[in-house]
N, C-alpha and C positions, 0 to 999 in steps of 0.2 A: 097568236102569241107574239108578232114580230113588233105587235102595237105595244105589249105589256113585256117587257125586255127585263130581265132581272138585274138588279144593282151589284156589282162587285167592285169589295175592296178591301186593298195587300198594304195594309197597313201593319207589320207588324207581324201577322196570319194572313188570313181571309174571311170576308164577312161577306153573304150572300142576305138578299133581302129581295121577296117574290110578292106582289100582288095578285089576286085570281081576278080572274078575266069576270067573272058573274058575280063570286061574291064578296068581292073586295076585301076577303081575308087576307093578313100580311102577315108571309114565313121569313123566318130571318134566322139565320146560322153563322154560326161563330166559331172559328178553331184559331188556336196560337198555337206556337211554334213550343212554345213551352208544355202542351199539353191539354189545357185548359179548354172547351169547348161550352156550346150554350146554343137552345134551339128552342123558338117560341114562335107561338100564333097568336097573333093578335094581343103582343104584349107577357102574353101566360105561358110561364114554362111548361115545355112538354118532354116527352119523353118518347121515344122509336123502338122501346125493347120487347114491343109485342108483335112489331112489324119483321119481316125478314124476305130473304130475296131469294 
């Protein structure tokens, strides 16, 4: 992973943007400060409300 480093930036919020190491899918996450967030793969929004921790 130290070759595939994920992109951050505090512009505003925070925007994360992640490549995978094998299959060159790109994650990308988005929150403002104002509330407003956004998470997609390869483009397509998704959704995390079926995952839990």
């Amino acid at each position: 992973m130290s070759g595939r480093r994920p992109e951050f930036k505090t512009d505003g919020g925070l925007d994360l943007a992640y490549t995978g190491w094998t299959t060159e899918d790109r994650l990308f996450l988005k929150h403002r400060a104002s509330g407003s967030s956004a998470r997609m793969i390869n483009g397509a929004e998704c959704t995390f409300e079926l995952y839990s921790v």
